[in-house]
VEXGU-573167 format. One record per residue (C-alpha): residue number from 1; x, y, z. Coordinates in pm, 1 decimal, always signed. Example, Ala and Ser with C-alpha at 12.3 -4.5 7.8 and 13.67 -1.06 7.14 Angstrom:
2
(site 1 (+1230.0 -450.0 +780.0))
(site 2 (+1367.0 -106.0 +714.0))
***
This chain:
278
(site 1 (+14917.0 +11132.0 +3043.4))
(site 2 (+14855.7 +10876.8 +2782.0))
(site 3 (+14437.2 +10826.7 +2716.2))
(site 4 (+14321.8 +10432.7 +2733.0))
(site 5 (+14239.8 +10317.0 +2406.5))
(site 6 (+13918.8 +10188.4 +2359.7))
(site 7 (+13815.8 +9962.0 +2066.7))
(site 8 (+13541.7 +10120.5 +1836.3))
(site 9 (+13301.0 +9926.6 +1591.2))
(site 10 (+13078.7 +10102.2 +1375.2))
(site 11 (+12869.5 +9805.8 +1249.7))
(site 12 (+12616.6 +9968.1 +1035.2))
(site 13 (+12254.1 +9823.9 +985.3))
(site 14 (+12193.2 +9461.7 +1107.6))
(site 15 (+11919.9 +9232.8 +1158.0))
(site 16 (+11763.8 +9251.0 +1540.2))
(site 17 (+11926.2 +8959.9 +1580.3))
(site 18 (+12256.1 +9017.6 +1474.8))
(site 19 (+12282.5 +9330.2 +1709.6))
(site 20 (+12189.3 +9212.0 +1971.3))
(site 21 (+12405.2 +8852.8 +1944.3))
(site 22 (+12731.4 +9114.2 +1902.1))
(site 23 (+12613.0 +9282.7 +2220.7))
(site 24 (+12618.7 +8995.9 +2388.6))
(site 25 (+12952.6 +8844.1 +2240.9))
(site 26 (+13166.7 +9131.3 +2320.3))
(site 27 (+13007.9 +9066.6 +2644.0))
(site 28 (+13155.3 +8745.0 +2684.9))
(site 29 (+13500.9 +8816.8 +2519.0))
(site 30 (+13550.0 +9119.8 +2743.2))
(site 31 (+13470.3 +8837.2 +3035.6))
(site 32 (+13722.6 +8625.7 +2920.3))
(site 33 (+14009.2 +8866.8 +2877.9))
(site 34 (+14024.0 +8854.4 +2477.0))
(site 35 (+13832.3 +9183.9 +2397.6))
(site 36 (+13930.6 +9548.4 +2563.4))
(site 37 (+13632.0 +9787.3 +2582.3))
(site 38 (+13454.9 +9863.9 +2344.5))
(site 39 (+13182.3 +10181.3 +2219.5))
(site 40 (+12956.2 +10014.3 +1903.0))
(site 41 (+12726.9 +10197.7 +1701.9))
(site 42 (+12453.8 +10070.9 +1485.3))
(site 43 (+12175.4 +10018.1 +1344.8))
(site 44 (+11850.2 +9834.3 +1230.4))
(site 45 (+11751.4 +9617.5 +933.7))
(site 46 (+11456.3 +9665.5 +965.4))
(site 47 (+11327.1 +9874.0 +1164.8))
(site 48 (+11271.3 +9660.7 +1454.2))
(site 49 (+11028.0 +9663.3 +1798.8))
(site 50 (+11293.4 +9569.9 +2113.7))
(site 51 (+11148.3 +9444.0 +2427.8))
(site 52 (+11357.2 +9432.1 +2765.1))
(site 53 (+11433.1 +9125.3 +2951.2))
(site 54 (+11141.9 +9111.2 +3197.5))
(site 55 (+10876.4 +9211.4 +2963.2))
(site 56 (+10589.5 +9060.6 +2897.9))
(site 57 (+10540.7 +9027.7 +2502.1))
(site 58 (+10219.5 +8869.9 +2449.7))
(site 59 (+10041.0 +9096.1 +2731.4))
(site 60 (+10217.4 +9456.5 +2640.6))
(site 61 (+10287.3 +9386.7 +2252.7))
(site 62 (+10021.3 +9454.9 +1975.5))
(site 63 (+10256.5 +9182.4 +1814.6))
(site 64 (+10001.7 +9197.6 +1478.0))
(site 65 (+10083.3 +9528.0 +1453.8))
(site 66 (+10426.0 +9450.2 +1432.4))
(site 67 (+10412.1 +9234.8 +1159.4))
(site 68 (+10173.2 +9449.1 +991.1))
(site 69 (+10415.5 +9730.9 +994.8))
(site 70 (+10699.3 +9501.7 +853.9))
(site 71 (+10905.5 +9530.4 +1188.5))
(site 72 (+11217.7 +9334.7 +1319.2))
(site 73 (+11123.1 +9212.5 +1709.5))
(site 74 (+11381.1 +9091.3 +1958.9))
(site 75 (+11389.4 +9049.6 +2322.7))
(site 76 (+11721.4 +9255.4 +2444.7))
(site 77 (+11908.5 +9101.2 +2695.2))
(site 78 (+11892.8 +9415.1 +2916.9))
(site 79 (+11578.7 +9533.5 +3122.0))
(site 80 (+11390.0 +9863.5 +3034.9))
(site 81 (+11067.5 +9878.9 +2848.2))
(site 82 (+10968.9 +9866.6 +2488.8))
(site 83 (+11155.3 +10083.4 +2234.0))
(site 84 (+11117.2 +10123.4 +1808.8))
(site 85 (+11472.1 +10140.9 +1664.9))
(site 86 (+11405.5 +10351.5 +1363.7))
(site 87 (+11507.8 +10678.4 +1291.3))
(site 88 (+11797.1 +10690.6 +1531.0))
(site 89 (+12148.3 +10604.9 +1626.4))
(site 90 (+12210.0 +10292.1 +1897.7))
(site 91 (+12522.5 +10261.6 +2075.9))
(site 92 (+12668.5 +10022.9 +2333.8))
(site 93 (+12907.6 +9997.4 +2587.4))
(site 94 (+13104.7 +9709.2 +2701.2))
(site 95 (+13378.6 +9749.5 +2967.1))
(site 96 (+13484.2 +9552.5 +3240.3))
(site 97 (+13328.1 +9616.2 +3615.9))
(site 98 (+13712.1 +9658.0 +3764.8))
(site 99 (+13807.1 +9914.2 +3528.6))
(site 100 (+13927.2 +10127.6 +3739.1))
(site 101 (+13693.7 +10385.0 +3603.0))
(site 102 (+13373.1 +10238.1 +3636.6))
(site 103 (+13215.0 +10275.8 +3972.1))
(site 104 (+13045.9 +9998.4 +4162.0))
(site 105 (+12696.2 +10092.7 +4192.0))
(site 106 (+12478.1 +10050.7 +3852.9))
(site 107 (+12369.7 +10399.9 +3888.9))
(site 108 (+12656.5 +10564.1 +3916.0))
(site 109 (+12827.8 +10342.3 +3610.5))
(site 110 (+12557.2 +10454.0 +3443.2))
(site 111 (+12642.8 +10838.7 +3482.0))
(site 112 (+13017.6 +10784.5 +3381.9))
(site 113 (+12938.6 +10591.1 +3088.7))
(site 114 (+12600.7 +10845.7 +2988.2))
(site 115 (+12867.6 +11124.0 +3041.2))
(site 116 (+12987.2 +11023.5 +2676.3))
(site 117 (+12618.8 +11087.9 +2529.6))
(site 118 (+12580.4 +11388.7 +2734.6))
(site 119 (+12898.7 +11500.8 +2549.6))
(site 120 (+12757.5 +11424.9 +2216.9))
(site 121 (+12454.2 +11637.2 +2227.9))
(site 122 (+12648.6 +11923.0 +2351.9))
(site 123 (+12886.3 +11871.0 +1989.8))
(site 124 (+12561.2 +11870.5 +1801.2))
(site 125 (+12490.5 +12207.4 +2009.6))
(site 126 (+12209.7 +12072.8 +2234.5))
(site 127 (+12176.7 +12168.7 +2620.6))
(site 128 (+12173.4 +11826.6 +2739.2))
(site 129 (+12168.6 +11776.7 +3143.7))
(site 130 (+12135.0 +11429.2 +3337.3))
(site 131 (+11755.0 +11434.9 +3513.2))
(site 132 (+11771.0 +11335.3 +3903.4))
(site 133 (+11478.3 +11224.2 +4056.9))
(site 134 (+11427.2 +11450.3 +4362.1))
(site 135 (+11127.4 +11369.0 +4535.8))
(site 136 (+11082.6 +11044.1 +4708.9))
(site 137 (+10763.8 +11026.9 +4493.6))
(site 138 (+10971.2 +11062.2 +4185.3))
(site 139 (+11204.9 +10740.4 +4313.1))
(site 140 (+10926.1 +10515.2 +4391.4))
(site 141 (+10777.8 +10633.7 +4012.4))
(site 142 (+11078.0 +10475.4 +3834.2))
(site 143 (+11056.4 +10158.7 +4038.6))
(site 144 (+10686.5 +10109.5 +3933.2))
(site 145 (+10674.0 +10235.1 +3544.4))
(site 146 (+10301.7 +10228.6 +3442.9))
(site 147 (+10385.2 +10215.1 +3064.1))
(site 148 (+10528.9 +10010.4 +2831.2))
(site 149 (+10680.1 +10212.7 +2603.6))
(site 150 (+11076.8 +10306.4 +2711.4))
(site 151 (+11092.7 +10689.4 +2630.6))
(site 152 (+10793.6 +10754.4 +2893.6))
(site 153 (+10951.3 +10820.5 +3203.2))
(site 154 (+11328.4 +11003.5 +3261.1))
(site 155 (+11486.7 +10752.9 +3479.1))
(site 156 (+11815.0 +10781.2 +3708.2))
(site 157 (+12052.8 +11012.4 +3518.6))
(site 158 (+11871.6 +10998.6 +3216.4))
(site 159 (+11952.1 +11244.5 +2963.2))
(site 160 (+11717.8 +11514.3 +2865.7))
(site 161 (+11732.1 +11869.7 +2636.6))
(site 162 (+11471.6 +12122.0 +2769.7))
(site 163 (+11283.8 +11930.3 +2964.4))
(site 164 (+11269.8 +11620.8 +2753.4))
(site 165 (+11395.5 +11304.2 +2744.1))
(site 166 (+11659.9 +11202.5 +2427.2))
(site 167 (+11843.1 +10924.5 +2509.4))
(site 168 (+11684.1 +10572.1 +2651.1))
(site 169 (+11950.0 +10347.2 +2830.3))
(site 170 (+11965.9 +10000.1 +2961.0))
(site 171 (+12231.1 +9822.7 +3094.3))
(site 172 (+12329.5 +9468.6 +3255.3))
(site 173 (+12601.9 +9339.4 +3366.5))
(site 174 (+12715.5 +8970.9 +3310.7))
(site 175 (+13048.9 +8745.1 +3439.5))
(site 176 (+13192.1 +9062.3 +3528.5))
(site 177 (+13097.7 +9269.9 +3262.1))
(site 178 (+12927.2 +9568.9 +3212.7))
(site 179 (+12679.7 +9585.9 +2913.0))
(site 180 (+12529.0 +9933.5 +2826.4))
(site 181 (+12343.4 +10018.3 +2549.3))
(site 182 (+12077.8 +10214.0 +2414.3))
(site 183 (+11862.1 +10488.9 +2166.7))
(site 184 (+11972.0 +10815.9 +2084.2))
(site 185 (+11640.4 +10925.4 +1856.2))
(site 186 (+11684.9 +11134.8 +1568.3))
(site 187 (+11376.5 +11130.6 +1447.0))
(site 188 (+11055.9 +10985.4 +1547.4))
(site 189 (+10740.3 +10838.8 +1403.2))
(site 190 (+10502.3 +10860.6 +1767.5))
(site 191 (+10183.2 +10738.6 +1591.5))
(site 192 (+10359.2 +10421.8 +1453.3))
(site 193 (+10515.1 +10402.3 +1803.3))
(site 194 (+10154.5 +10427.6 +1987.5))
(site 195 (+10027.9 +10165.3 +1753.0))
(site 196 (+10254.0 +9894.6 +1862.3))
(site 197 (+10143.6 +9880.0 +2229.7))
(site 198 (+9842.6 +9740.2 +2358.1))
(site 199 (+9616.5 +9974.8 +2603.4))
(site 200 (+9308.0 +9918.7 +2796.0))
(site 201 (+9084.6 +10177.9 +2619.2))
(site 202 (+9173.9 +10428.5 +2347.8))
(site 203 (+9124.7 +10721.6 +2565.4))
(site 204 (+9417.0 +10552.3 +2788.6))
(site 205 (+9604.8 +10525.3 +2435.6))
(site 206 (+9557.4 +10898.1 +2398.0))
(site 207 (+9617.7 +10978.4 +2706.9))
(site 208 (+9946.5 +10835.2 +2698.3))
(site 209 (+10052.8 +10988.0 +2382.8))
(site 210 (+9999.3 +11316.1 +2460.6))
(site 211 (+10186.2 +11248.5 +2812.2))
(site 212 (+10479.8 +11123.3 +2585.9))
(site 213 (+10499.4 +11428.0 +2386.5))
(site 214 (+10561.9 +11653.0 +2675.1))
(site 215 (+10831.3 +11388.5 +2832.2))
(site 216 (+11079.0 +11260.3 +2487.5))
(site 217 (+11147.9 +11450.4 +2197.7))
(site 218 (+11361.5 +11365.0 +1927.5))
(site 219 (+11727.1 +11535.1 +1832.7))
(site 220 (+11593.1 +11701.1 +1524.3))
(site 221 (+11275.4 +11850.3 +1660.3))
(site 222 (+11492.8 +12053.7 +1845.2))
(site 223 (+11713.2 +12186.3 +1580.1))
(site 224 (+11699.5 +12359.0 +1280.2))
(site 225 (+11926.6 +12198.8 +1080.5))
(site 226 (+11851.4 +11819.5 +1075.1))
(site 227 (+12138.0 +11602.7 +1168.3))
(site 228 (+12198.2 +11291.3 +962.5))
(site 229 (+12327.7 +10950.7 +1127.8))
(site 230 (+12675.0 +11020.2 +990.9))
(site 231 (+12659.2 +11341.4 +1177.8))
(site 232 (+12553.1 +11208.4 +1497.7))
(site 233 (+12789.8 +10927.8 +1478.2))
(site 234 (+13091.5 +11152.8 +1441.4))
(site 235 (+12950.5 +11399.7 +1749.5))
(site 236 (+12887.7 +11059.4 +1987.2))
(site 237 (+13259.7 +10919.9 +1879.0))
(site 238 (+13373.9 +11257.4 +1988.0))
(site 239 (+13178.6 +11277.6 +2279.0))
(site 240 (+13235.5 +10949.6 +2428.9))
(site 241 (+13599.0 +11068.4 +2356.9))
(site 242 (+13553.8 +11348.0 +2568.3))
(site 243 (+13311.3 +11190.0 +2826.4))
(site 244 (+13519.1 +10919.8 +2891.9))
(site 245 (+13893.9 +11082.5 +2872.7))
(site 246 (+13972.3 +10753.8 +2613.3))
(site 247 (+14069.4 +10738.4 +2279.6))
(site 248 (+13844.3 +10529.7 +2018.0))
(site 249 (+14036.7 +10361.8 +1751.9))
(site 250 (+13841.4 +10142.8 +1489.4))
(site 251 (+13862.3 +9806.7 +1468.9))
(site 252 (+13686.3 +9569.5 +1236.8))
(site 253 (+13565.6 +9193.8 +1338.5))
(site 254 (+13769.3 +8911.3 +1203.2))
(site 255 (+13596.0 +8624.5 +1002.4))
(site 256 (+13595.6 +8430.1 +1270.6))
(site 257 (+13457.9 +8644.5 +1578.8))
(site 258 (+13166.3 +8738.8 +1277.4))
(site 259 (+13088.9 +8399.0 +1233.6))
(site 260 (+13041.2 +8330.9 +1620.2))
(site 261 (+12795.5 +8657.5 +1630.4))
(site 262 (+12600.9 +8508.6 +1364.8))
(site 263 (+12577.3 +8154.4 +1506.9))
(site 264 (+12464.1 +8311.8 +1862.4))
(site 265 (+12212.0 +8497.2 +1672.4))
(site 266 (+12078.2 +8192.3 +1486.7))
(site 267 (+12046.7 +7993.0 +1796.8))
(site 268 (+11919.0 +8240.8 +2040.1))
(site 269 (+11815.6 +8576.0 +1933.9))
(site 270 (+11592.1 +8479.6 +1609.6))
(site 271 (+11449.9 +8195.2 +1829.6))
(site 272 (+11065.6 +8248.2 +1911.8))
(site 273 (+11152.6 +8068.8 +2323.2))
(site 274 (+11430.3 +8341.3 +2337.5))
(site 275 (+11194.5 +8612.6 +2213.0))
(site 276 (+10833.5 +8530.9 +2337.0))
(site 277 (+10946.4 +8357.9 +2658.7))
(site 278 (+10760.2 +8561.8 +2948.6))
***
């Protein structure tokens, strides 16, 4: 049988607000029947601070901090927690809710479409397995996340190597469409992390530190041969490949779709009311 072919955009490094503006774009194409799905990688010029939908910037955010460290910041249009895009790869997913692939329930989208990362750590020769909460105390723990930072907690059918969490995922879905993106950390810098968050006391501050390095681990801390983006980004094209049972072909944005990403991105996501708003 013939695989589906799915569209594939490597975009590179952009602005905070240029990724996230292309996120929601294909979004709305997909919606309107001009855009198949799509799998997007890319990354971030600069190194950028992302908040989820619902969060509260002023009251979780050691926004001086941010600036201080010469970070992008942008409110994603998907919920979750607080993430630093630095040392990593970010995909997304954009794919209709009636594909006939794509279950109804978010969860269980969410495990079709995380198959593809699950896949990709496997090519890079990791032992990656989805974490189920089991215990109804575990279920109630995602609903009611006591920290701000995203990499804190394994949620439903998050991914995790040896215990650990690698991969943070969000998703939404809008007019139809599912949106799906999210972190897969190569390397990262925890103190710069920690120092971007605002805590009660410092002892809290440690506390929560050393609680994250027992719960998310980056890709090369658990190999011995570091992988380099262009690496991971050939394993995650595979696996999604694989995960998904599609076939990625590239495709490059026209003039004219890259001038309505950068318009959206003008108007909403470098706009302080889009970005500060809660």
């Amino acid at each position: 049988m013939e695989k589906e072919i799915w569209r594939f955009i490597d975009s590179g490094n952009c602005s905070p607000a240029y990724n996230m503006a292309l996120d929601e774009v294909l979004l709305e194409w997909n919606s309107e029947g001009n855009f198949p799905p799509v799998i997007r990688f890319y990354g971030w010029n600069p190194a950028t601070l992302s908040v989820g939908y619902f969060q509260k910037a002023e009251k979780e955010i050691d926004l001086e901090a941010v600036k201080r460290n010469g970070l992008g910041f942008v409110r994603r249009p998907t919920g979750g927690r607080g993430v630093l895009h630095d040392q990593e790869l970010t995909y997304s997913v954009i794919v209709s809710e009636d594909h006939p692939e794509m279950p109804k329930t978010v969860t269980e989208a969410y495990r079709v479409i995380s198959e593809g990362i699950l896949q990709g750590f496997r090519e890079l020769g990791l032992d990656a397995y989805f974490a189920v909460p089991r215990t109804e105390e575990e279920k109630q723990g995602l609903k009611n996340p006591r920290s701000a930072v995203c990499f804190d907690a394994p949620s439903w059918y998050e991914l995790v190597v040896e215990g650990r969490k690698v991969a943070g995922s969000a998703q939404t879905r809008q007019k139809g469409v599912i949106l799906q993106h999210g972190s897969i950390l190569l390397d990262l810098d925890e103190d710069l992390l920690f120092s971007l968050f605002k805590y009660p006391s410092d002892r809290v501050k440690e506390r929560m530190q050393k609680n994250f390095k027992n719960k998310a681990v980056a890709v090369n801390a658990l190999r011995e041969k570091k992988v380099t983006v262009e690496e991971a980004k050939e394993a995650f094209r595979r696996g999604f490949e694989k995960g998904l049972n599609i076939k990625l072909e590239p495709y490059k944005l026209t003039d004219e779709e890259h001038a309505a990403v950068m318009k959206l991105a003008a108007e909403k996501y470098e706009s302080d009311e889009w970005n500060y708003k809660r």
